[in-house]
TIFI-904533 format. One record per atom (N, C-alpha, C, O): residue in one letter; atom name; x, y, z. Coordinates in steps of 0.02 Angstrom, whole numbers. Example, Ala and Ser with C-alpha at 12.3 -4.5 7.8 and 13.67 -1.06 7.14 Angstrom:
BEGIN
VEXLO|code|site|east|north|up
VEXLO|a|N|660|-284|390;
VEXLO|a|CA|615|-225|390;
VEXLO|a|C|660|-165|390;
VEXLO|a|O|712|-166|423;
VEXLO|s|N|642|-112|354;
VEXLO|s|CA|684|-53|357;
VEXLO|s|C|645|2|394;
VEXLO|s|O|670|57|402;
% end
This chain:
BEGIN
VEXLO|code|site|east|north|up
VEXLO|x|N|41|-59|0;
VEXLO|x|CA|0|0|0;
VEXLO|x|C|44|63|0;
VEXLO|x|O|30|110|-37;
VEXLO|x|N|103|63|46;
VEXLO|x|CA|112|113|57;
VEXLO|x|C|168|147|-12;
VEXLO|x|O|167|208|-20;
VEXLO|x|N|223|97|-68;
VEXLO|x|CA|238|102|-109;
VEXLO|x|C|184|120|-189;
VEXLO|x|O|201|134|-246;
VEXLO|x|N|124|112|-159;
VEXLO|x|CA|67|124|-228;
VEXLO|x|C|46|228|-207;
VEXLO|x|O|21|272|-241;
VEXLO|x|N|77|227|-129;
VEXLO|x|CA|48|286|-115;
VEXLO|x|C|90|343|-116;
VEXLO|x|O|70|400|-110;
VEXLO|x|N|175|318|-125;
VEXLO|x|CA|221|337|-139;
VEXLO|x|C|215|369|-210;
VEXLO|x|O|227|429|-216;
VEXLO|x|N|201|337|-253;
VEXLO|x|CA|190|321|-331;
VEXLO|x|C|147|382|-331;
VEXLO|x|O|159|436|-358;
VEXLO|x|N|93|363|-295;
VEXLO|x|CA|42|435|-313;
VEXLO|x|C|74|493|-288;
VEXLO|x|O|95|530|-333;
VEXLO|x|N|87|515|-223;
VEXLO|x|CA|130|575|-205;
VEXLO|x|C|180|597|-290;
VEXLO|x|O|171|652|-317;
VEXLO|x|N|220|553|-315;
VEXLO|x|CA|259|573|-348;
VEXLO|x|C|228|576|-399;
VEXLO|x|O|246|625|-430;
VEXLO|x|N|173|536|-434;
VEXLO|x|CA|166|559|-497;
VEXLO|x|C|107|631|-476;
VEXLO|x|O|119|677|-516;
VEXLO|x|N|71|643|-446;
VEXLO|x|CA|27|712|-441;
VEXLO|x|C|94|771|-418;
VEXLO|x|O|98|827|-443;
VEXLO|x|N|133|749|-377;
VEXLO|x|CA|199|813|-364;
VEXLO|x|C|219|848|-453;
VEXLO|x|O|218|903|-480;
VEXLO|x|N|234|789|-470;
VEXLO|x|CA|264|813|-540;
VEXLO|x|C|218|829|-575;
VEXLO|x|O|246|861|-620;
VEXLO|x|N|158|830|-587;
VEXLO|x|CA|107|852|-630;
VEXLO|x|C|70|891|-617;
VEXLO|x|O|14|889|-643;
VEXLO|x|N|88|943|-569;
VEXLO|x|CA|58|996|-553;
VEXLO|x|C|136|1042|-524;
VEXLO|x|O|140|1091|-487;
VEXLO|x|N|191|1002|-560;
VEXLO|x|CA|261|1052|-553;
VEXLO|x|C|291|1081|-459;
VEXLO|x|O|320|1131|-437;
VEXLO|x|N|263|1015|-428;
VEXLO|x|CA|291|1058|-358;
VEXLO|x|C|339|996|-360;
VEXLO|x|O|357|968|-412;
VEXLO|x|N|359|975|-282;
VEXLO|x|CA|429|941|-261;
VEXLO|x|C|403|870|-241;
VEXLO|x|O|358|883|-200;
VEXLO|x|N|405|821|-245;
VEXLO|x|CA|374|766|-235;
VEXLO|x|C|376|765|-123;
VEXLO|x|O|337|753|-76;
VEXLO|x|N|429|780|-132;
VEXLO|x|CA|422|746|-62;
VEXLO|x|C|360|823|-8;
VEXLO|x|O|352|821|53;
VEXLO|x|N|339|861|-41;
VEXLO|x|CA|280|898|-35;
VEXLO|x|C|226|877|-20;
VEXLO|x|O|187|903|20;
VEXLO|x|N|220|819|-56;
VEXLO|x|CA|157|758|-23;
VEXLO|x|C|181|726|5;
VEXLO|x|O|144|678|-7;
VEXLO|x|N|220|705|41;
VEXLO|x|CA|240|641|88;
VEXLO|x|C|195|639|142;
VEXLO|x|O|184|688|178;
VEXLO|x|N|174|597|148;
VEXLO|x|CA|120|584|207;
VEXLO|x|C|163|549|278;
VEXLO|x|O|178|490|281;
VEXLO|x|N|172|579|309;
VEXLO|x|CA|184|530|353;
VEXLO|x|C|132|480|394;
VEXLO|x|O|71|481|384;
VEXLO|x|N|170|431|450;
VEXLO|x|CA|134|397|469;
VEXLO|x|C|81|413|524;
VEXLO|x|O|38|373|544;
VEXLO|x|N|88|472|543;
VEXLO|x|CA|35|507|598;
VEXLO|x|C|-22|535|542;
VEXLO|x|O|-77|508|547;
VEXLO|x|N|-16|578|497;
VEXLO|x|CA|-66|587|460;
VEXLO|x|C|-82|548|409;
VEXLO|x|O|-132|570|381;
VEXLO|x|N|-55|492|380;
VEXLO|x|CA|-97|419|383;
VEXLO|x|C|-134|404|415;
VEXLO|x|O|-193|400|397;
VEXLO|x|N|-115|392|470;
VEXLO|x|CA|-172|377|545;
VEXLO|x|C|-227|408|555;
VEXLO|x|O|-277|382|581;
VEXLO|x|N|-223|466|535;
VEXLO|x|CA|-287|532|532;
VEXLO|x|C|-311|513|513;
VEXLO|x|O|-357|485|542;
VEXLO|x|N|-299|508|436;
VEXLO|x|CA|-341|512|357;
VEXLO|x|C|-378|444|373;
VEXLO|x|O|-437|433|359;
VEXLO|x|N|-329|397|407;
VEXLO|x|CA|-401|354|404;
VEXLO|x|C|-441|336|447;
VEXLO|x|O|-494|304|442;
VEXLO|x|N|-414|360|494;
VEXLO|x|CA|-471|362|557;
VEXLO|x|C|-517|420|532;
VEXLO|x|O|-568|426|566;
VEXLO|x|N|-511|454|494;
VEXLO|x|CA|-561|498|479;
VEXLO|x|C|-594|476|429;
VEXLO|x|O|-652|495|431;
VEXLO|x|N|-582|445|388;
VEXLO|x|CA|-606|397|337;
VEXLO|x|C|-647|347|357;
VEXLO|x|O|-697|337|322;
VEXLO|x|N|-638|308|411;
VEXLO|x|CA|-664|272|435;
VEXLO|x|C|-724|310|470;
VEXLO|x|O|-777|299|440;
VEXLO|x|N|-729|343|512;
VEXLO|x|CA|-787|382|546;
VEXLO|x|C|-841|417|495;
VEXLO|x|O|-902|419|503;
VEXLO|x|N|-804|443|441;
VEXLO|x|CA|-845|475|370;
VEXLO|x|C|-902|397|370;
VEXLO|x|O|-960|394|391;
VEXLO|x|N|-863|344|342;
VEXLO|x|CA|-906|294|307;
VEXLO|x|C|-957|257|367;
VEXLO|x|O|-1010|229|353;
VEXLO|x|N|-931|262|429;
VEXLO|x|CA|-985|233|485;
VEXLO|x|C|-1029|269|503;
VEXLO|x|O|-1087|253|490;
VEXLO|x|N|-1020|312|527;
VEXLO|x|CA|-1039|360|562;
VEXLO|x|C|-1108|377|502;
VEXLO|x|O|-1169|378|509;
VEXLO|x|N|-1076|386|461;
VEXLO|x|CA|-1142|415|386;
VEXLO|x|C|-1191|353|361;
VEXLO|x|O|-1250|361|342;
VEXLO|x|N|-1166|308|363;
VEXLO|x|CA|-1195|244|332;
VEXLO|x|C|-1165|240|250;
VEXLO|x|O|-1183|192|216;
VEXLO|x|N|-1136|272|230;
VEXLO|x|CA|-1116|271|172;
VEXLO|x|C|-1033|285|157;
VEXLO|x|O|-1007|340|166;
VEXLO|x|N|-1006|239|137;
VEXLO|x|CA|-923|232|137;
VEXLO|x|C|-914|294|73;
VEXLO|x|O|-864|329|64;
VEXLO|x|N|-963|297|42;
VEXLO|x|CA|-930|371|-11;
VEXLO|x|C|-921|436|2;
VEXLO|x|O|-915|486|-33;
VEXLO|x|N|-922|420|73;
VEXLO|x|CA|-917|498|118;
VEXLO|x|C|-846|487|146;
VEXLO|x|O|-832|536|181;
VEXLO|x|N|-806|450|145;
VEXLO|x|CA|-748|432|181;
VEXLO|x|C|-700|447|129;
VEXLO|x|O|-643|454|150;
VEXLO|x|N|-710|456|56;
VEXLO|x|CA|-640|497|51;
VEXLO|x|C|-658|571|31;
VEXLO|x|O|-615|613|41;
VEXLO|x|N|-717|592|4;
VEXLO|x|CA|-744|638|31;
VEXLO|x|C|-728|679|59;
VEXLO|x|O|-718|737|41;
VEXLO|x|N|-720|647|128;
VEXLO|x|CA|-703|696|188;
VEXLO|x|C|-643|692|207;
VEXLO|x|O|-625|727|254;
VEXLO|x|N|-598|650|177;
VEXLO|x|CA|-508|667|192;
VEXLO|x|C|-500|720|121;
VEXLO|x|O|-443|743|121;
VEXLO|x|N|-533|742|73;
VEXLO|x|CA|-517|785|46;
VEXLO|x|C|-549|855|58;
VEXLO|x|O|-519|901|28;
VEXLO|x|N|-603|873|95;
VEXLO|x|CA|-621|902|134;
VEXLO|x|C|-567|931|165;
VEXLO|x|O|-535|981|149;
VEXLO|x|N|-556|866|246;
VEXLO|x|CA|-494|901|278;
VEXLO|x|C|-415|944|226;
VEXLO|x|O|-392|1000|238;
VEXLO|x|N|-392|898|175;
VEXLO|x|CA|-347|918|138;
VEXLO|x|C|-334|999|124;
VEXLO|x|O|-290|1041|132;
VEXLO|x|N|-428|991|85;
VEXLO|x|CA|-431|1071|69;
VEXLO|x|C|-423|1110|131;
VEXLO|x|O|-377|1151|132;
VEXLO|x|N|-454|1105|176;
VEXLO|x|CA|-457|1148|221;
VEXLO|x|C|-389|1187|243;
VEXLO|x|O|-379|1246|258;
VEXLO|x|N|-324|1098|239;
VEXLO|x|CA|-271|1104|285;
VEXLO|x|C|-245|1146|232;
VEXLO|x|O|-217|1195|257;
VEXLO|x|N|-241|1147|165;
VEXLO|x|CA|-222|1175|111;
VEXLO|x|C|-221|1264|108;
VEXLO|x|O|-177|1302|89;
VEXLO|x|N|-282|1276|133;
VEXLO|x|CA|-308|1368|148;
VEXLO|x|C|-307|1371|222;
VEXLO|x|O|-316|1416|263;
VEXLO|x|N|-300|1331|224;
VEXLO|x|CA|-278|1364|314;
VEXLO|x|C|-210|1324|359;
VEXLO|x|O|-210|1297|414;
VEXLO|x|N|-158|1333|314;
VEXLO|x|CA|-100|1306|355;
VEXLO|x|C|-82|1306|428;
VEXLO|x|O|-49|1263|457;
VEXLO|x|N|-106|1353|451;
VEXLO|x|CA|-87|1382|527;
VEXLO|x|C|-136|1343|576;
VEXLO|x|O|-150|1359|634;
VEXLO|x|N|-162|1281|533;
VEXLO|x|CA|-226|1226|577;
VEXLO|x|C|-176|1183|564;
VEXLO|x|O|-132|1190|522;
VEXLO|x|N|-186|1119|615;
VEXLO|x|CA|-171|1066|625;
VEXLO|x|C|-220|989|592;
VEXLO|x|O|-277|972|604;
VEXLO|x|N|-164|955|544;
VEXLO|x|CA|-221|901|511;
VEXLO|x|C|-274|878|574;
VEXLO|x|O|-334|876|561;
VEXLO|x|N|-248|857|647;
VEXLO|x|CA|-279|831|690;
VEXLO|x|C|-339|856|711;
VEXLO|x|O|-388|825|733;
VEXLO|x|N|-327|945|699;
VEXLO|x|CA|-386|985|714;
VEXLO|x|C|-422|964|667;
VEXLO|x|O|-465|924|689;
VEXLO|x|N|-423|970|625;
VEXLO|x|CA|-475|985|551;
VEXLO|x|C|-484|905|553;
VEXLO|x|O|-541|904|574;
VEXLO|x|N|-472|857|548;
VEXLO|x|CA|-503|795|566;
VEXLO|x|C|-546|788|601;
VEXLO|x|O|-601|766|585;
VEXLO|x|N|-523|810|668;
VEXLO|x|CA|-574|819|738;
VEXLO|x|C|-631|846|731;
VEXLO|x|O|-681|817|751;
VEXLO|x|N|-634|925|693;
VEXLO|x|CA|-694|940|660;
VEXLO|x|C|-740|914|617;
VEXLO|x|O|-802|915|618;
VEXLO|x|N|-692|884|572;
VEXLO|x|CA|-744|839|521;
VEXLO|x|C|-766|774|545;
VEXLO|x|O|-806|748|506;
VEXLO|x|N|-758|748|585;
VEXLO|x|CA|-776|701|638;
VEXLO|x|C|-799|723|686;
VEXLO|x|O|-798|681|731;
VEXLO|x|N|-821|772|702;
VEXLO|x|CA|-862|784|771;
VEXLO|x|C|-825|777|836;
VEXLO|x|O|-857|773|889;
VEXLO|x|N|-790|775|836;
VEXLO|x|CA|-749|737|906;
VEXLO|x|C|-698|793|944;
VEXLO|x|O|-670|830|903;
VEXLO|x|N|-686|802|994;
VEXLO|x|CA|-652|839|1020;
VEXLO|x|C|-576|827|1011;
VEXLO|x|O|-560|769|999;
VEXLO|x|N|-513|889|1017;
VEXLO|x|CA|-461|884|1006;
VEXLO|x|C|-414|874|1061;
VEXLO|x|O|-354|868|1049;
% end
């Protein structure tokens, strides 16, 4: 999984001209994305809300750098930080 996700970081880095390691996900916001992923698709009854809402958080973390992925998870999950 995590070499197919590698692959993606690098081929969207280069095709929109930024630095590959720009997307590197680490393993704490892995953990987010899918614990937030996971809560999207339970929580709703419908799993097409679970990536949905890690791109949701993305955008958010995207226009508002000075937030924390954990925050903006927490929000989109309802859950306290």
């Amino acid at each position: 999984m995590r070499e197919w996700l590698q692959d993606a970081e690098t081929r969207i880095a280069v095709r929109v001209g930024d630095e590959p390691g720009q997307y590197a996900l680490g393993e704490e916001e892995i953990e987010l994305l899918l614990a937030l992923a996971g809560t999207a698709a339970h929580a709703s009854g419908d799993r097409t809300n679970a990536p949905l809402a890690t791109f949701l958080a993305g955008l958010a973390l995207g226009r508002h750098g000075d937030r924390s992925l954990e925050e903006i998870a927490a929000a989109a999950s309802d859950t306290p930080v």
